[in-house]
PDB file of N, CA, C and O in Angstrom:
ATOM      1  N   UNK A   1      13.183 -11.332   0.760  1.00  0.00           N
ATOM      2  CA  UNK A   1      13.312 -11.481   2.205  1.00  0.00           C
ATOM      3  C   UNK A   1      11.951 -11.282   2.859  1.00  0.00           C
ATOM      4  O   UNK A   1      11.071 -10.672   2.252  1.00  0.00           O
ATOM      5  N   UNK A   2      11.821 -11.606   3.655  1.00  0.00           N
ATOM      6  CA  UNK A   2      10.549 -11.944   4.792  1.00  0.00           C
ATOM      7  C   UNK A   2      10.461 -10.353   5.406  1.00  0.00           C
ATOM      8  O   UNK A   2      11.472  -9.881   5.926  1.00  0.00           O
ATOM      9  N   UNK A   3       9.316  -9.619   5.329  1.00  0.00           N
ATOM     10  CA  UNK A   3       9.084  -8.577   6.086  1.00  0.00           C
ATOM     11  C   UNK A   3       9.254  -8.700   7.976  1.00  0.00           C
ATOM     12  O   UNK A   3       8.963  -9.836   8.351  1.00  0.00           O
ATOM     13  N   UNK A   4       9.568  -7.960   8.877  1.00  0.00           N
ATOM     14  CA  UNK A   4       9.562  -7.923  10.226  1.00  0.00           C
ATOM     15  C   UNK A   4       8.621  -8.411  10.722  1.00  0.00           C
ATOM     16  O   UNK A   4       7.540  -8.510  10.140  1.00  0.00           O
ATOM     17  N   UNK A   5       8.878  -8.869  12.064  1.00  0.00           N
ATOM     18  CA  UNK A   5       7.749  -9.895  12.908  1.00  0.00           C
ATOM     19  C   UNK A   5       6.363  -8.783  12.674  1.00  0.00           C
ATOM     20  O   UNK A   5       6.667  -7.610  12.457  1.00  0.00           O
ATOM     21  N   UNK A   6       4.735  -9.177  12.721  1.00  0.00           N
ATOM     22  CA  UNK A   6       4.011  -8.439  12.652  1.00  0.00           C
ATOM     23  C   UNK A   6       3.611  -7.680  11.676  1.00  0.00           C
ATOM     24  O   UNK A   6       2.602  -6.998  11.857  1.00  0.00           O
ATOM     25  N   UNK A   7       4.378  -7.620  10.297  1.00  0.00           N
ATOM     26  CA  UNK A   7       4.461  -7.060   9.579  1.00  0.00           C
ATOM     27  C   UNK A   7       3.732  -7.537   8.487  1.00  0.00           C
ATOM     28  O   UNK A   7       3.185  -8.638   8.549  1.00  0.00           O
ATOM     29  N   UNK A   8       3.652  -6.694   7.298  1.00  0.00           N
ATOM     30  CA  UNK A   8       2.983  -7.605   5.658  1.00  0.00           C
ATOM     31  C   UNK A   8       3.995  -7.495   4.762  1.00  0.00           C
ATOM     32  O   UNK A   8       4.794  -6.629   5.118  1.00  0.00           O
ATOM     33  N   UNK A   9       4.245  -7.959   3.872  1.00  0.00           N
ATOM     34  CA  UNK A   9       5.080  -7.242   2.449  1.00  0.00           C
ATOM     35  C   UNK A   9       4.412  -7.246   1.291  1.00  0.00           C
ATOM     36  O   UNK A   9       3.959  -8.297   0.838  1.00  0.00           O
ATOM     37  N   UNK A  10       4.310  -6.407   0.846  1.00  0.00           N
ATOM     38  CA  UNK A  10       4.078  -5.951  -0.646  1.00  0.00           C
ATOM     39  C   UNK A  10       4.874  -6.166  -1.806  1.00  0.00           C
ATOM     40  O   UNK A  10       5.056  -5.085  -2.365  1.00  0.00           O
ATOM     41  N   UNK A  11       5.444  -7.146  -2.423  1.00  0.00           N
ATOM     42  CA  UNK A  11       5.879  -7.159  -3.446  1.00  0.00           C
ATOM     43  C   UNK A  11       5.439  -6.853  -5.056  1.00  0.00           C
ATOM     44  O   UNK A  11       4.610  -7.567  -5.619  1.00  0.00           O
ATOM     45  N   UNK A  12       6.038  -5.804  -5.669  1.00  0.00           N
ATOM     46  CA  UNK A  12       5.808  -5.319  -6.720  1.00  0.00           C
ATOM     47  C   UNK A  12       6.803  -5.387  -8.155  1.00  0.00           C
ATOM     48  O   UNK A  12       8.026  -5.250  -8.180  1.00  0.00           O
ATOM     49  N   UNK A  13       6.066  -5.592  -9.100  1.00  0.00           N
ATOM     50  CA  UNK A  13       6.902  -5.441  -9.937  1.00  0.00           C
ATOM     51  C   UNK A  13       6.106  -5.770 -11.368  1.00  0.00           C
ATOM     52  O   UNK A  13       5.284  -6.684 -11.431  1.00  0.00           O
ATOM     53  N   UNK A  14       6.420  -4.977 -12.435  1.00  0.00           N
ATOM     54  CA  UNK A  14       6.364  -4.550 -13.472  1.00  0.00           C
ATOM     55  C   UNK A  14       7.337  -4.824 -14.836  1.00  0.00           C
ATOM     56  O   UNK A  14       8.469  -4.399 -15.067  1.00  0.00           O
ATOM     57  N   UNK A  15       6.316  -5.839 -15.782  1.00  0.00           N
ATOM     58  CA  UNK A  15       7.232  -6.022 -16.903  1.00  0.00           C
ATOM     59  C   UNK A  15       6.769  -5.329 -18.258  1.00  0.00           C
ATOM     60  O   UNK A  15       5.581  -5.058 -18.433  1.00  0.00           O
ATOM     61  N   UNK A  16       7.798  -5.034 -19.269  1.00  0.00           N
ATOM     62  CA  UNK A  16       7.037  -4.093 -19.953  1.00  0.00           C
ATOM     63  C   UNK A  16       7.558  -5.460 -21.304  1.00  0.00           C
ATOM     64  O   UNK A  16       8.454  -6.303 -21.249  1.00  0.00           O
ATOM     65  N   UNK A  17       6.230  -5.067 -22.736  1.00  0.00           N
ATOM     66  CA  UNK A  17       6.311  -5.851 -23.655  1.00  0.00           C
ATOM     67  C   UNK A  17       6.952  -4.904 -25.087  1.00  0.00           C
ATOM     68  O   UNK A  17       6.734  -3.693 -25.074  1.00  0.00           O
ATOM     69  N   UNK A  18       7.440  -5.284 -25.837  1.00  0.00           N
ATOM     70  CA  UNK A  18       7.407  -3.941 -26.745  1.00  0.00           C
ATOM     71  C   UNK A  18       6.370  -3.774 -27.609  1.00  0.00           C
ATOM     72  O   UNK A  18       6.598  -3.190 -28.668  1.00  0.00           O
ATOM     73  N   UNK A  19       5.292  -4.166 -27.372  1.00  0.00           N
ATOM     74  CA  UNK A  19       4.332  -3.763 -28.013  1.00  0.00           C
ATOM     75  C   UNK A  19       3.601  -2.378 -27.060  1.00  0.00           C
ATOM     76  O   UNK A  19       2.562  -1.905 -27.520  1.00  0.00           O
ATOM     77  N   UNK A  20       4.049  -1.904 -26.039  1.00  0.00           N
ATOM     78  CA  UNK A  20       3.646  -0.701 -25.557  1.00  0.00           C
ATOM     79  C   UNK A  20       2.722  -1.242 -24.174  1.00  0.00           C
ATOM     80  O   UNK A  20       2.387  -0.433 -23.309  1.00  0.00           O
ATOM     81  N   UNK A  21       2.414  -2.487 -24.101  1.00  0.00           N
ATOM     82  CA  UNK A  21       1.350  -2.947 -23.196  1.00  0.00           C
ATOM     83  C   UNK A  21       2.264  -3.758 -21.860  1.00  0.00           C
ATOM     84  O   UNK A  21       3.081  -4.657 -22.061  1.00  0.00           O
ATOM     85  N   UNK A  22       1.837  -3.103 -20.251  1.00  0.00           N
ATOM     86  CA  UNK A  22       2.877  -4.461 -19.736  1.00  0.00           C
ATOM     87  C   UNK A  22       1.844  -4.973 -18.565  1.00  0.00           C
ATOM     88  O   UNK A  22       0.618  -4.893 -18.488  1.00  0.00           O
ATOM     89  N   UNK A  23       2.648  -5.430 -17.848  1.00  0.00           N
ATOM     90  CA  UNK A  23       1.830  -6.722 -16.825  1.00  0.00           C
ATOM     91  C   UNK A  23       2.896  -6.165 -15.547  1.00  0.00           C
ATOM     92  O   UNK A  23       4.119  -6.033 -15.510  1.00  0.00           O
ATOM     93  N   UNK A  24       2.005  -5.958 -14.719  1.00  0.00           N
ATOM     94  CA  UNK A  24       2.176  -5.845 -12.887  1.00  0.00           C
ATOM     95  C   UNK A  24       1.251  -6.568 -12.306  1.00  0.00           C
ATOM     96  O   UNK A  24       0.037  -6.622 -12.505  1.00  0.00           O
ATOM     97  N   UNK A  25       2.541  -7.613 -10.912  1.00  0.00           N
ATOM     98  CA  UNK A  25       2.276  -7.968 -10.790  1.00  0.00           C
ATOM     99  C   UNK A  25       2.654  -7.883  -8.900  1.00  0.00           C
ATOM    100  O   UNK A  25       3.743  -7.524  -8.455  1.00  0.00           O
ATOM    101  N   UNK A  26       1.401  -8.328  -8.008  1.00  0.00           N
ATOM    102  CA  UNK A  26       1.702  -8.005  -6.594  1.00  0.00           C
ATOM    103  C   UNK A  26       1.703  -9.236  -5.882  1.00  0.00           C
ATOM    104  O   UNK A  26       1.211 -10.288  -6.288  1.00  0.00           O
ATOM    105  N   UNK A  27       2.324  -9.036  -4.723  1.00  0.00           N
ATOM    106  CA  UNK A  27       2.320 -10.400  -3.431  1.00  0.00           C
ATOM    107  C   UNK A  27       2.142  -9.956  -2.176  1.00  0.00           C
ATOM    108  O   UNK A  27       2.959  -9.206  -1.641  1.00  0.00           O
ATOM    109  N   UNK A  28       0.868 -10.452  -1.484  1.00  0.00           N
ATOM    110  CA  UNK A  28       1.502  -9.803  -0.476  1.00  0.00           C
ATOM    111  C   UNK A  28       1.725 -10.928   0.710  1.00  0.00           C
ATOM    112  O   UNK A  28       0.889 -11.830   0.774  1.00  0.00           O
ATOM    113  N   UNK A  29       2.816 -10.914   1.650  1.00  0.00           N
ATOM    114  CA  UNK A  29       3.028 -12.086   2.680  1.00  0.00           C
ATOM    115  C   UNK A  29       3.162 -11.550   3.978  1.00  0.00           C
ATOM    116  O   UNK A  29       3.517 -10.458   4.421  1.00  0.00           O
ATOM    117  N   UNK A  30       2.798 -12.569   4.442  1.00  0.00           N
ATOM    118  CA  UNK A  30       3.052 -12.265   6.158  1.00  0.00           C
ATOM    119  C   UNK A  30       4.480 -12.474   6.346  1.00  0.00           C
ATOM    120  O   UNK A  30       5.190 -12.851   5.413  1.00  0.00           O
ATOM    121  N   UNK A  31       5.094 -12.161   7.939  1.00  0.00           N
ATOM    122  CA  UNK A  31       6.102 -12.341   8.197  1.00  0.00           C
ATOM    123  C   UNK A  31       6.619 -13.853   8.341  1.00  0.00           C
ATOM    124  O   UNK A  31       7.843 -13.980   8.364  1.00  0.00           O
ATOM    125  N   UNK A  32       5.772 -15.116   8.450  1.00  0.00           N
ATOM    126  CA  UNK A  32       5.986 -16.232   7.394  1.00  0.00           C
ATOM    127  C   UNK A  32       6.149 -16.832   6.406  1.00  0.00           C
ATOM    128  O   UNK A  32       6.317 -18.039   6.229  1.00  0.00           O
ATOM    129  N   UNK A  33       6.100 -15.883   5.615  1.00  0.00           N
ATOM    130  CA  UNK A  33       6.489 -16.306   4.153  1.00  0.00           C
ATOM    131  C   UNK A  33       5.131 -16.529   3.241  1.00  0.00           C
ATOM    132  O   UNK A  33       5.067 -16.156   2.070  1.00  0.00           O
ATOM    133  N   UNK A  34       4.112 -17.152   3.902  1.00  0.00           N
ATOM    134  CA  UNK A  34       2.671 -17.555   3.914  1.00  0.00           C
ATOM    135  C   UNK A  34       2.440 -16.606   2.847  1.00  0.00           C
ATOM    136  O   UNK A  34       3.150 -15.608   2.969  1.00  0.00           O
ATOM    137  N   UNK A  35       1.676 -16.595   1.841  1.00  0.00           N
ATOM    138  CA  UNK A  35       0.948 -15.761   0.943  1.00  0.00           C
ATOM    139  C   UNK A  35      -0.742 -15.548   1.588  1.00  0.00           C
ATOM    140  O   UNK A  35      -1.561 -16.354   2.028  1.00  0.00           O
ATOM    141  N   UNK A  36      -0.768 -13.736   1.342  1.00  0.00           N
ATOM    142  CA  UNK A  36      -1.901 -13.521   2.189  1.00  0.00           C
ATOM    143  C   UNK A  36      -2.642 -12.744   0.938  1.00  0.00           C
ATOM    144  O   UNK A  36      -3.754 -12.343   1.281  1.00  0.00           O
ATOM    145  N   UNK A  37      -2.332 -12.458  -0.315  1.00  0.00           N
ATOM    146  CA  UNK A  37      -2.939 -13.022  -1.344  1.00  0.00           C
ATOM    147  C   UNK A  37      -2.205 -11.467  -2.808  1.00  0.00           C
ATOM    148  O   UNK A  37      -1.636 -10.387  -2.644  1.00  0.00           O
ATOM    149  N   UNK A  38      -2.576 -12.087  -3.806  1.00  0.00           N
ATOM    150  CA  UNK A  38      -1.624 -11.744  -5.358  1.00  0.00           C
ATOM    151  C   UNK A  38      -2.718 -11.186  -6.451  1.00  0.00           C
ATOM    152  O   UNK A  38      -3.809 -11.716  -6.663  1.00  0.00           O
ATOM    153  N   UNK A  39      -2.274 -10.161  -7.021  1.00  0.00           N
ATOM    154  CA  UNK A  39      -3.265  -9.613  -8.054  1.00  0.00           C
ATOM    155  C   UNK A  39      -2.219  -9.300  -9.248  1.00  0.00           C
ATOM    156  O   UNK A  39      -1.031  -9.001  -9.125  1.00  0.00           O
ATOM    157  N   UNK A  40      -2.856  -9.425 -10.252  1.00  0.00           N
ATOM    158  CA  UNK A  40      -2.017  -9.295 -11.584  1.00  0.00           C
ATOM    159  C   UNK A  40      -3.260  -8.186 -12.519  1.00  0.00           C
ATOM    160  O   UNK A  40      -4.481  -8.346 -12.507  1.00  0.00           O
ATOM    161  N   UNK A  41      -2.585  -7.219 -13.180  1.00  0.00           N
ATOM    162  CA  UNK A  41      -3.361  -6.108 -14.312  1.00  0.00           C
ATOM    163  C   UNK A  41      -2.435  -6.395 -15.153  1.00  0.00           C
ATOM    164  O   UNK A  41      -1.382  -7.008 -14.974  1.00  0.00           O
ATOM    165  N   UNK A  42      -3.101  -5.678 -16.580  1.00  0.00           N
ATOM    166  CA  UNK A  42      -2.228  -5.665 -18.177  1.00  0.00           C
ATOM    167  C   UNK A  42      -2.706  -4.391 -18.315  1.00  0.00           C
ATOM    168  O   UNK A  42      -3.888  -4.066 -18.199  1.00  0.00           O
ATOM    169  N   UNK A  43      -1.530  -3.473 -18.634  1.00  0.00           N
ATOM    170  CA  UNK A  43      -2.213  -1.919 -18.913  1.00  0.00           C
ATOM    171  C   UNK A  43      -1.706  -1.722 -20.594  1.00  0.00           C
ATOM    172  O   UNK A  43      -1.055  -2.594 -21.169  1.00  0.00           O
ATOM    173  N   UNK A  44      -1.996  -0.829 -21.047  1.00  0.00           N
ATOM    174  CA  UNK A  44      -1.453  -0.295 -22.187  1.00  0.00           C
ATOM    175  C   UNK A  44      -0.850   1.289 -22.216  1.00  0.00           C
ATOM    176  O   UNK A  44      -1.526   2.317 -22.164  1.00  0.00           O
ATOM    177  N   UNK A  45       0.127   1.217 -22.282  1.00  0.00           N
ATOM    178  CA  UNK A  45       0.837   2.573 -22.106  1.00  0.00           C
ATOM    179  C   UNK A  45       2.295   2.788 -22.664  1.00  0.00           C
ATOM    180  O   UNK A  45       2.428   2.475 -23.848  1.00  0.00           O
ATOM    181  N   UNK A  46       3.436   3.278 -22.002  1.00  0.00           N
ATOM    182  CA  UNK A  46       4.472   3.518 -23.052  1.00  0.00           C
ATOM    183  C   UNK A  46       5.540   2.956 -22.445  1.00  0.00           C
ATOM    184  O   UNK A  46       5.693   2.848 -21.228  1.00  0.00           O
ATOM    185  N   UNK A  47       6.433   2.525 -23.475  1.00  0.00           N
ATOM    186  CA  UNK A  47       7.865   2.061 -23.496  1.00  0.00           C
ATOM    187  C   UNK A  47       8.331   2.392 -21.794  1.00  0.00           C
ATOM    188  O   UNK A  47       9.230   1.637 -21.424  1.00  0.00           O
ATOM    189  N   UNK A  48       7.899   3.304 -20.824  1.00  0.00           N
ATOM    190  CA  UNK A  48       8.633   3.883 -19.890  1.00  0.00           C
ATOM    191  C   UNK A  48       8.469   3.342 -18.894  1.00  0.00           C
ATOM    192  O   UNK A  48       7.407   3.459 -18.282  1.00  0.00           O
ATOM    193  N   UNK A  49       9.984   2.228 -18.239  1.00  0.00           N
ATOM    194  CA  UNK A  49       9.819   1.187 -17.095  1.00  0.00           C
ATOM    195  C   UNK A  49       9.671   2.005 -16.083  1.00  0.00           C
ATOM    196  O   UNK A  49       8.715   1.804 -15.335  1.00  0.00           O
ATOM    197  N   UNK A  50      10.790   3.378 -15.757  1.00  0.00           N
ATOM    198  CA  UNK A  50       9.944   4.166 -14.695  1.00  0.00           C
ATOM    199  C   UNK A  50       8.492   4.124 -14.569  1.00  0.00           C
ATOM    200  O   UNK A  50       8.145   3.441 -13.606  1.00  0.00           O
ATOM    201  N   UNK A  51       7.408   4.701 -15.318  1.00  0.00           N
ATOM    202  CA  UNK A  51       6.566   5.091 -15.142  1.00  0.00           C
ATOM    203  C   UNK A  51       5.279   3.754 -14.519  1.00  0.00           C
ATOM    204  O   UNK A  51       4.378   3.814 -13.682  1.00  0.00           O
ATOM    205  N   UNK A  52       5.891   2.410 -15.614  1.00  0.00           N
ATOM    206  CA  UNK A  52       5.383   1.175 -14.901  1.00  0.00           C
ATOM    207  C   UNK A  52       5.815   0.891 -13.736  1.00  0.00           C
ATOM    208  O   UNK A  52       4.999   0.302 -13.026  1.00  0.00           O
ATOM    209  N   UNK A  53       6.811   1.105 -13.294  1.00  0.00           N
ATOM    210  CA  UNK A  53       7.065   0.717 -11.927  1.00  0.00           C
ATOM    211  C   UNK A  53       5.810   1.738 -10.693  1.00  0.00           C
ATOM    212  O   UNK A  53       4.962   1.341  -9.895  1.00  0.00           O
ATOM    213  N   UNK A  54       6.237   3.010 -11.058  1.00  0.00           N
ATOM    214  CA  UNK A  54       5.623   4.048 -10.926  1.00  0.00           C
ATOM    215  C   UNK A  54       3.950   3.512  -9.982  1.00  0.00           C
ATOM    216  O   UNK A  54       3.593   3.440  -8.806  1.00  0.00           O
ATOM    217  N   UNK A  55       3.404   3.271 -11.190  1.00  0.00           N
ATOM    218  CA  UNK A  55       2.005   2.814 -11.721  1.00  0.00           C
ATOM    219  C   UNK A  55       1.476   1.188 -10.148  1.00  0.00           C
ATOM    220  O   UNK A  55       0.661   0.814  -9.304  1.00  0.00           O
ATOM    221  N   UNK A  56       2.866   0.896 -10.896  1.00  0.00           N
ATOM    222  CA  UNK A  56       2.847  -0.631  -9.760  1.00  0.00           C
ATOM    223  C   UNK A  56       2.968  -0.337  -8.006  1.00  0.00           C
ATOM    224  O   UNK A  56       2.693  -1.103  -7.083  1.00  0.00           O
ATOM    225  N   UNK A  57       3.366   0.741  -7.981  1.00  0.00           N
ATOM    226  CA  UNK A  57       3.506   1.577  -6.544  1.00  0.00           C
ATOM    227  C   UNK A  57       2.187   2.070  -6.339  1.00  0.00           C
ATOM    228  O   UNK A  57       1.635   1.367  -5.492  1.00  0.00           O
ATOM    229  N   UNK A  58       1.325   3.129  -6.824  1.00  0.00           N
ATOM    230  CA  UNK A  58       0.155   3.455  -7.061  1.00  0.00           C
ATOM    231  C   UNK A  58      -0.272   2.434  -6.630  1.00  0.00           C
ATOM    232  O   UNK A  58      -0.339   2.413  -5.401  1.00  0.00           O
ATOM    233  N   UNK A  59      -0.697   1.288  -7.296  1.00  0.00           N
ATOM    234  CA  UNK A  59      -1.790  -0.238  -7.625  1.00  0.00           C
ATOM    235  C   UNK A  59      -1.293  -0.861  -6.031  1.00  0.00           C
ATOM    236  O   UNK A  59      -2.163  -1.432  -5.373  1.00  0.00           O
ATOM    237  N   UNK A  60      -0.110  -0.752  -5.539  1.00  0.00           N
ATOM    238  CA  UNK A  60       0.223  -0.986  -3.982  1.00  0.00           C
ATOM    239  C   UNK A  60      -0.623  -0.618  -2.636  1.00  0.00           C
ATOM    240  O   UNK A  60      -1.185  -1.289  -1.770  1.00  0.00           O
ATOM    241  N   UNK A  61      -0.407   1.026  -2.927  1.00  0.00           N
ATOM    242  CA  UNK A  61      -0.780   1.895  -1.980  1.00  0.00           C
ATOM    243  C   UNK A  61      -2.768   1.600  -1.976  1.00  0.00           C
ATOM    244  O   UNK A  61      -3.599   1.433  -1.084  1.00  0.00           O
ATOM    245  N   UNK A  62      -2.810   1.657  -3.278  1.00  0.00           N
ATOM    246  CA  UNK A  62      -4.585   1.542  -3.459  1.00  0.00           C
ATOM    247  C   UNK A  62      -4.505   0.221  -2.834  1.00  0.00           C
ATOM    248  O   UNK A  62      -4.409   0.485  -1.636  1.00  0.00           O
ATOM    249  N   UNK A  63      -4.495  -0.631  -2.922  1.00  0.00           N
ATOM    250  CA  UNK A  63      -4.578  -2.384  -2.324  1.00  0.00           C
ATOM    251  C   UNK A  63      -4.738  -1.651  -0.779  1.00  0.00           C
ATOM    252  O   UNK A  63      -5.788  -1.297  -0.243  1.00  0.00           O
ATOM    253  N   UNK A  64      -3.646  -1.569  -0.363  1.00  0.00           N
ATOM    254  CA  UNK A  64      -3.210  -1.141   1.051  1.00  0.00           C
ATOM    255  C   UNK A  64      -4.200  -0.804   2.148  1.00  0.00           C
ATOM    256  O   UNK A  64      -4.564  -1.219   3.247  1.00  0.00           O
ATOM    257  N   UNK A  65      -4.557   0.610   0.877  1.00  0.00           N
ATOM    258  CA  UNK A  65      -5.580   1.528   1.176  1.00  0.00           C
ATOM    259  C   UNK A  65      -7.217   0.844   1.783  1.00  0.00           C
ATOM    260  O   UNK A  65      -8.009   0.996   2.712  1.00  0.00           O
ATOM    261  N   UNK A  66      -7.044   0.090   0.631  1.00  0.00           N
ATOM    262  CA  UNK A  66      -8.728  -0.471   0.237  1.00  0.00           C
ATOM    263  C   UNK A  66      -8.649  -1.828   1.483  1.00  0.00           C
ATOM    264  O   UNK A  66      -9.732  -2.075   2.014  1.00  0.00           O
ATOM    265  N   UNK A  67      -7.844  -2.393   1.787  1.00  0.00           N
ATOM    266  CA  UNK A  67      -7.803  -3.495   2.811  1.00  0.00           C
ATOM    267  C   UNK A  67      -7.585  -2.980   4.170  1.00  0.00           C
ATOM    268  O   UNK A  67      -7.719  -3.732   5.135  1.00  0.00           O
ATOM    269  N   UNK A  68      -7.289  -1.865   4.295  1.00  0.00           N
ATOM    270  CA  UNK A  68      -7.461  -0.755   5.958  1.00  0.00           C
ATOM    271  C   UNK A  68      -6.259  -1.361   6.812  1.00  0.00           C
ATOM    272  O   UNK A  68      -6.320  -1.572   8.023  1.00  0.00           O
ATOM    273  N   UNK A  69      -4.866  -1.675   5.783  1.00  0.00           N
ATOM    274  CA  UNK A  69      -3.872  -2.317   6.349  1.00  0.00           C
ATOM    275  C   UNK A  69      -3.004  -1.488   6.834  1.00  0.00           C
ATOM    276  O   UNK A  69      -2.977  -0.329   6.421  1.00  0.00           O
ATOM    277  N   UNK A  70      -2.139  -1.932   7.797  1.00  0.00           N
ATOM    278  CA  UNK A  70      -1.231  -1.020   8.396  1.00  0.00           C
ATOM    279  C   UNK A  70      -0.025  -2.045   9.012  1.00  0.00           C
ATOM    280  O   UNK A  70      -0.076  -3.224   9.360  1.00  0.00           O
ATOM    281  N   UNK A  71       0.780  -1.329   8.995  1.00  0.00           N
ATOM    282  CA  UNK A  71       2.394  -2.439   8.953  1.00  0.00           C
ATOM    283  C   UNK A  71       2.915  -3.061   7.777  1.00  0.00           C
ATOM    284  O   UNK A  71       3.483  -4.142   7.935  1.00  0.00           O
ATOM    285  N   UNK A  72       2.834  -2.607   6.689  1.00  0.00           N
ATOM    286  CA  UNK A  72       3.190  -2.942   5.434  1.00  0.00           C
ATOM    287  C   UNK A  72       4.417  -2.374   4.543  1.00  0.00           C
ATOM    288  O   UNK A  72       4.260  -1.303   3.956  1.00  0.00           O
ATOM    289  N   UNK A  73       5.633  -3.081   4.438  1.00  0.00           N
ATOM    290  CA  UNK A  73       6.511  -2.973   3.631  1.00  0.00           C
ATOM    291  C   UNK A  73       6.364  -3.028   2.120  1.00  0.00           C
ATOM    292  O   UNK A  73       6.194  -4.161   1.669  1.00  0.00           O
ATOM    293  N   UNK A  74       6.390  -2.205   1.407  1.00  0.00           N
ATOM    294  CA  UNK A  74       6.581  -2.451  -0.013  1.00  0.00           C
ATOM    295  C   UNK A  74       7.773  -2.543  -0.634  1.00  0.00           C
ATOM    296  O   UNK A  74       8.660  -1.744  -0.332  1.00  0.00           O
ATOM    297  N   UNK A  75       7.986  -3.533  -1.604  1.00  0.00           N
ATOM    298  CA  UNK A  75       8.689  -3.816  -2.225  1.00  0.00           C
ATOM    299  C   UNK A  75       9.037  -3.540  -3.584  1.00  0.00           C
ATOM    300  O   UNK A  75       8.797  -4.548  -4.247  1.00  0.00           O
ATOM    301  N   UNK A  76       9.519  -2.571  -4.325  1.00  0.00           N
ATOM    302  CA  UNK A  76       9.972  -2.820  -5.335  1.00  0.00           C
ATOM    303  C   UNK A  76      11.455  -2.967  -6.188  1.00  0.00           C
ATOM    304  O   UNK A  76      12.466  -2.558  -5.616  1.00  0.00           O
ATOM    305  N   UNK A  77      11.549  -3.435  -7.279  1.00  0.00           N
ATOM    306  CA  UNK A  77      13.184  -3.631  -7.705  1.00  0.00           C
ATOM    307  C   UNK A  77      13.571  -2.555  -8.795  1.00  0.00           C
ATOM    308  O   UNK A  77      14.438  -2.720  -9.652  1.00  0.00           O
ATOM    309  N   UNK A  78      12.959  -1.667  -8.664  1.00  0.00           N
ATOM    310  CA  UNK A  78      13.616  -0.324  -9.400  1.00  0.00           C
ATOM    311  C   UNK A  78      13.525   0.756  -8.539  1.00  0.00           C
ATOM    312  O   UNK A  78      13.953   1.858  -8.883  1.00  0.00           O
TER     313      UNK A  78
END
């Protein structure tokens, strides 16, 4: 769904491989749908989807942080 008028969204989410290594991946959009731009990492760490999700929240807030944004919904599905 489309974040509120004025707003950004953060979409997050985290897949894990069983080789111990996974991939997060972000979106972020205006309240048009418009992509206002997407970053992808590969970490190596453990079996634990909490902790990737976790991690993918972290990698959010830092984005957030580092772009001096404000009005931002994050999204994640765990």
């Amino acid at each position: 769904s489309l974040p509120p008028r004025n707003f950004l969204k953060l979409n997050v989410d985290a897949h894990l491989k069983d080789d111990g290594r996974w991939g997060l991946g972000l979106i972020l959009r205006r309240d048009d749908g418009r992509c206002v731009g997407a970053a992808m990492k590969v970490y190596n760490g453990s079996n634990d989807v909490g902790m990737a999700e976790v991690m993918g929240l972290r990698e959010a807030l830092t984005l957030i942080e580092s772009m001096n944004l404000t009005r931002v919904v994050i999204e994640l599905d765990a």
